[in-house]
C-alpha positions as CSV (number, residue, x, y, z in Angstrom):
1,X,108.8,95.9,96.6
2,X,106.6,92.9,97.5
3,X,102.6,93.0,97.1
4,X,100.4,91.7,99.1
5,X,99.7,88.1,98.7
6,X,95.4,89.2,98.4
7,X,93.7,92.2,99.5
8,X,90.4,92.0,100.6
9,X,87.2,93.3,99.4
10,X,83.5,93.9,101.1
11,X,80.5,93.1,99.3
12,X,77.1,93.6,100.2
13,X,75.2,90.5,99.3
14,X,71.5,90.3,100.6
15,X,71.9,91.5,104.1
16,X,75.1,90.0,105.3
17,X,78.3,91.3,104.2
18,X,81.1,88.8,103.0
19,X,84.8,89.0,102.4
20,X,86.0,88.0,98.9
21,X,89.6,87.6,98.6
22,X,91.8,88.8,95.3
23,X,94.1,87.0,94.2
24,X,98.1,87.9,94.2
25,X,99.2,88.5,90.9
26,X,101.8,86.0,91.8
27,X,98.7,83.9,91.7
28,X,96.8,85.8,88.7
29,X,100.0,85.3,86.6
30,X,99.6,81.2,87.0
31,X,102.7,80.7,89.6
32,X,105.9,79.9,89.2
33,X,106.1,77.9,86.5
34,X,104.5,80.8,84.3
35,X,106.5,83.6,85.7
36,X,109.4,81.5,84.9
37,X,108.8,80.8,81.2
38,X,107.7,84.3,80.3
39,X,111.8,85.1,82.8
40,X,113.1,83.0,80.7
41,X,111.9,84.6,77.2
42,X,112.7,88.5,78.7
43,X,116.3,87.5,79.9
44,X,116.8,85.8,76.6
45,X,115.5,89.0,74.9
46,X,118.0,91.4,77.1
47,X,121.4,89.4,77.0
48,X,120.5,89.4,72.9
49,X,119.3,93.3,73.0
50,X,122.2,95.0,71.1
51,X,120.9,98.1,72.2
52,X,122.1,97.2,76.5
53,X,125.1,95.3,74.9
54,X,126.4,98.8,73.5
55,X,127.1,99.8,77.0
56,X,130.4,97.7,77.8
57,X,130.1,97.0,80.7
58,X,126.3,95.4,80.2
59,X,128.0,93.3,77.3
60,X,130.6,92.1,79.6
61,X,128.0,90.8,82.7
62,X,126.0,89.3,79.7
63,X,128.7,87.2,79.0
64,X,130.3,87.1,82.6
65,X,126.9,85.5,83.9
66,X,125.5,82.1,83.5
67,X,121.6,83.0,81.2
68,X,120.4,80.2,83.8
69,X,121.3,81.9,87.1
70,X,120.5,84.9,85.9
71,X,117.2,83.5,84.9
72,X,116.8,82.2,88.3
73,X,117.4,85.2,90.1
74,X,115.4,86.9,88.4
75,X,112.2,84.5,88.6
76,X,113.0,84.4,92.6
77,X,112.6,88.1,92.1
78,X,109.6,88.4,90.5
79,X,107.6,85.6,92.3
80,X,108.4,87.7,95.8
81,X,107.5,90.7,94.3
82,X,104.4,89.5,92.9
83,X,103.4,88.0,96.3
84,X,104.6,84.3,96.2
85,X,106.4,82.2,98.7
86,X,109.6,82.7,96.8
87,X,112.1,84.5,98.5
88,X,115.1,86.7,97.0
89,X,118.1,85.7,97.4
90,X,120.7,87.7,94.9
91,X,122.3,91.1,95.8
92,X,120.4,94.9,95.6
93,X,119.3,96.0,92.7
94,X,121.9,98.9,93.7
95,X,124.5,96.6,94.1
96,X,124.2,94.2,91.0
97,X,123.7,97.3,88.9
98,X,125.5,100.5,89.8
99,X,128.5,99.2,88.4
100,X,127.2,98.9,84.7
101,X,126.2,102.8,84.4
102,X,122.7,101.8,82.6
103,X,120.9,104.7,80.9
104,X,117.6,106.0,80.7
105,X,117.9,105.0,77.6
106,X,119.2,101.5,78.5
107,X,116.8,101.1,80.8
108,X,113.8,102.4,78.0
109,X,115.9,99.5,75.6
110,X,114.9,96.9,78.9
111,X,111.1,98.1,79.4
112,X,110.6,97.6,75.5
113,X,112.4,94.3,76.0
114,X,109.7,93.5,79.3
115,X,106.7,94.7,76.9
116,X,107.7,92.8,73.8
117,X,107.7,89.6,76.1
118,X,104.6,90.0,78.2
119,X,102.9,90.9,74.6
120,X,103.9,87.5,73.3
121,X,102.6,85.9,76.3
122,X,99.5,87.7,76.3
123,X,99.9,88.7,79.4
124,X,96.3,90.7,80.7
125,X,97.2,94.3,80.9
126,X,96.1,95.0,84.6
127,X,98.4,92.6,85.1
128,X,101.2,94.1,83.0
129,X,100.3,97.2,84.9
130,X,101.5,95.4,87.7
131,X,104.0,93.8,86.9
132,X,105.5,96.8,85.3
133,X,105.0,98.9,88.4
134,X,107.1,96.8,90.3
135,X,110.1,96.9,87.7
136,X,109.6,100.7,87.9
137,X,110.4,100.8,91.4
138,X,114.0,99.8,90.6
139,X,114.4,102.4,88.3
140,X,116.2,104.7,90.9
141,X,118.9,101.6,92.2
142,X,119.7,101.0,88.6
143,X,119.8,103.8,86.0
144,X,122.7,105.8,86.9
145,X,122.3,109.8,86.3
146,X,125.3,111.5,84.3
147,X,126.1,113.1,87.3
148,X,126.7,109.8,89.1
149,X,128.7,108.3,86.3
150,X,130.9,111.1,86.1
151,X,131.8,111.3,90.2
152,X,134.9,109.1,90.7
Protein backbone atom coordinates (compact mmCIF):
# COMPACT_ATOMS: atom_id res chain seq x y z
CA UNK A 1 0.00 0.00 0.00
CA UNK A 2 2.95 2.33 0.37
CA UNK A 3 4.12 4.75 -2.66
CA UNK A 4 7.19 5.47 -3.48
CA UNK A 5 8.76 8.25 -1.53
CA UNK A 6 9.73 10.14 -5.52
CA UNK A 7 9.88 8.68 -8.82
CA UNK A 8 12.11 9.97 -11.13
CA UNK A 9 11.79 11.63 -14.37
CA UNK A 10 14.28 12.30 -17.48
CA UNK A 11 14.35 15.54 -19.13
CA UNK A 12 16.23 16.56 -22.04
CA UNK A 13 17.63 19.92 -21.32
CA UNK A 14 20.18 21.28 -23.96
CA UNK A 15 22.26 18.31 -24.64
CA UNK A 16 22.64 16.71 -21.21
CA UNK A 17 20.01 14.89 -19.71
CA UNK A 18 19.12 15.51 -15.95
CA UNK A 19 17.09 13.68 -13.33
CA UNK A 20 14.21 15.70 -11.65
CA UNK A 21 12.80 14.14 -8.68
CA UNK A 22 8.79 14.23 -7.77
CA UNK A 23 7.80 14.66 -4.84
CA UNK A 24 5.90 11.90 -2.47
CA UNK A 25 2.58 12.96 -1.98
CA UNK A 26 3.38 12.39 1.59
CA UNK A 27 5.49 15.45 0.71
CA UNK A 28 2.94 17.16 -1.91
CA UNK A 29 0.24 16.96 0.94
CA UNK A 30 2.55 19.32 3.32
CA UNK A 31 3.73 16.36 5.83
CA UNK A 32 2.57 15.28 8.81
CA UNK A 33 1.23 18.00 10.34
CA UNK A 34 -1.20 18.48 7.27
CA UNK A 35 -2.14 14.92 6.86
CA UNK A 36 -2.97 14.96 10.41
CA UNK A 37 -5.37 17.92 10.53
CA UNK A 38 -7.26 17.09 7.42
CA UNK A 39 -7.27 12.91 9.84
CA UNK A 40 -8.50 14.63 12.34
CA UNK A 41 -11.50 16.45 10.41
CA UNK A 42 -12.47 12.81 8.32
CA UNK A 43 -12.41 10.73 11.66
CA UNK A 44 -14.52 13.38 13.24
CA UNK A 45 -16.80 13.22 10.17
CA UNK A 46 -17.03 9.18 10.37
CA UNK A 47 -17.54 8.52 14.20
CA UNK A 48 -20.50 11.50 13.63
CA UNK A 49 -21.76 9.80 10.15
CA UNK A 50 -25.16 8.34 11.23
CA UNK A 51 -25.15 6.62 8.14
CA UNK A 52 -21.82 3.92 9.48
CA UNK A 53 -23.37 4.30 13.06
CA UNK A 54 -26.60 2.39 11.66
CA UNK A 55 -24.49 -0.68 11.48
CA UNK A 56 -24.19 -1.76 15.30
CA UNK A 57 -21.45 -2.94 15.45
CA UNK A 58 -19.64 0.41 13.77
CA UNK A 59 -21.66 2.52 16.47
CA UNK A 60 -20.25 0.41 19.16
CA UNK A 61 -16.16 0.65 18.01
CA UNK A 62 -17.15 4.42 17.62
CA UNK A 63 -17.74 4.59 21.03
CA UNK A 64 -15.47 1.62 22.23
CA UNK A 65 -12.38 3.66 20.68
CA UNK A 66 -10.54 6.66 21.98
CA UNK A 67 -11.31 9.63 18.50
CA UNK A 68 -7.51 10.39 19.52
CA UNK A 69 -5.96 6.94 18.91
CA UNK A 70 -8.06 6.31 16.37
CA UNK A 71 -6.93 9.61 14.85
CA UNK A 72 -3.45 8.49 15.39
CA UNK A 73 -3.60 5.30 13.72
CA UNK A 74 -4.98 6.52 11.16
CA UNK A 75 -2.53 9.52 10.42
CA UNK A 76 0.46 6.77 10.94
CA UNK A 77 -1.44 5.07 8.16
CA UNK A 78 -1.79 7.53 5.76
CA UNK A 79 1.71 9.16 6.16
CA UNK A 80 3.30 5.46 5.26
CA UNK A 81 1.02 5.10 2.53
CA UNK A 82 1.63 8.31 1.11
CA UNK A 83 5.45 7.74 1.26
CA UNK A 84 6.66 9.23 4.75
CA UNK A 85 8.91 8.01 7.38
CA UNK A 86 5.90 7.12 9.44
CA UNK A 87 5.51 3.63 10.02
CA UNK A 88 2.10 1.64 10.86
CA UNK A 89 1.74 0.31 13.76
CA UNK A 90 -2.17 -0.85 14.35
CA UNK A 91 -3.65 -4.20 13.20
CA UNK A 92 -4.77 -5.25 9.34
CA UNK A 93 -7.19 -3.57 7.76
CA UNK A 94 -8.74 -7.21 7.77
CA UNK A 95 -8.36 -7.56 11.24
CA UNK A 96 -9.65 -4.14 12.67
CA UNK A 97 -12.57 -4.47 10.30
CA UNK A 98 -13.95 -7.86 9.44
CA UNK A 99 -15.70 -7.90 12.65
CA UNK A 100 -18.03 -4.79 11.93
CA UNK A 101 -19.65 -6.30 8.59
CA UNK A 102 -19.27 -2.74 6.67
CA UNK A 103 -21.28 -2.45 3.50
CA UNK A 104 -20.77 -1.24 0.13
CA UNK A 105 -22.89 0.97 1.12
CA UNK A 106 -21.06 1.79 4.37
CA UNK A 107 -18.09 1.94 2.85
CA UNK A 108 -19.74 4.54 -0.14
CA UNK A 109 -21.14 6.51 3.40
CA UNK A 110 -16.99 6.56 4.33
CA UNK A 111 -15.68 7.69 0.67
CA UNK A 112 -18.32 10.60 0.73
CA UNK A 113 -17.11 11.23 4.27
CA UNK A 114 -13.10 11.21 2.80
CA UNK A 115 -14.40 13.58 -0.25
CA UNK A 116 -16.34 16.01 1.89
CA UNK A 117 -13.09 16.52 3.97
CA UNK A 118 -10.44 16.72 1.37
CA UNK A 119 -13.02 19.25 -0.47
CA UNK A 120 -12.85 21.50 2.64
CA UNK A 121 -9.32 21.35 2.61
CA UNK A 122 -8.89 21.95 -0.82
CA UNK A 123 -6.98 19.35 -1.31
CA UNK A 124 -5.47 19.40 -5.34
CA UNK A 125 -7.31 16.66 -7.09
CA UNK A 126 -4.28 14.63 -8.44
CA UNK A 127 -3.70 14.49 -5.17
CA UNK A 128 -7.11 13.24 -4.07
CA UNK A 129 -6.68 10.87 -6.82
CA UNK A 130 -4.04 9.56 -4.88
CA UNK A 131 -4.93 9.55 -1.87
CA UNK A 132 -8.18 7.94 -2.74
CA UNK A 133 -6.47 5.18 -4.62
CA UNK A 134 -4.79 4.12 -1.68
CA UNK A 135 -8.04 3.94 0.48
CA UNK A 136 -9.50 1.92 -2.43
CA UNK A 137 -6.96 -0.68 -1.92
CA UNK A 138 -8.56 -1.60 1.36
CA UNK A 139 -11.75 -1.97 0.01
CA UNK A 140 -11.47 -5.82 -0.30
CA UNK A 141 -10.05 -6.32 3.76
CA UNK A 142 -12.90 -4.26 4.92
CA UNK A 143 -16.37 -4.33 3.10
CA UNK A 144 -17.68 -7.69 3.89
CA UNK A 145 -19.82 -9.42 0.95
CA UNK A 146 -23.39 -10.83 2.13
CA UNK A 147 -22.04 -14.05 1.53
CA UNK A 148 -19.24 -13.50 4.17
CA UNK A 149 -21.56 -12.09 6.72
CA UNK A 150 -23.87 -14.82 6.49
CA UNK A 151 -21.03 -17.85 6.88
CA UNK A 152 -20.85 -18.60 10.64
Amino acid sequence: MQTNVATKAMTNEGNEMTVQETPSLYDRLGGVYNIATVIDDLIDRVMADNRLNANPRVDEAHHRVSPAGFKYYVTELACQAAGGPQQYSGRSMADSHRHLEITEEEWGAFMDDLQQTMNSFDVPPPEQEELKAIIESTHDDIVVSPLQSATP
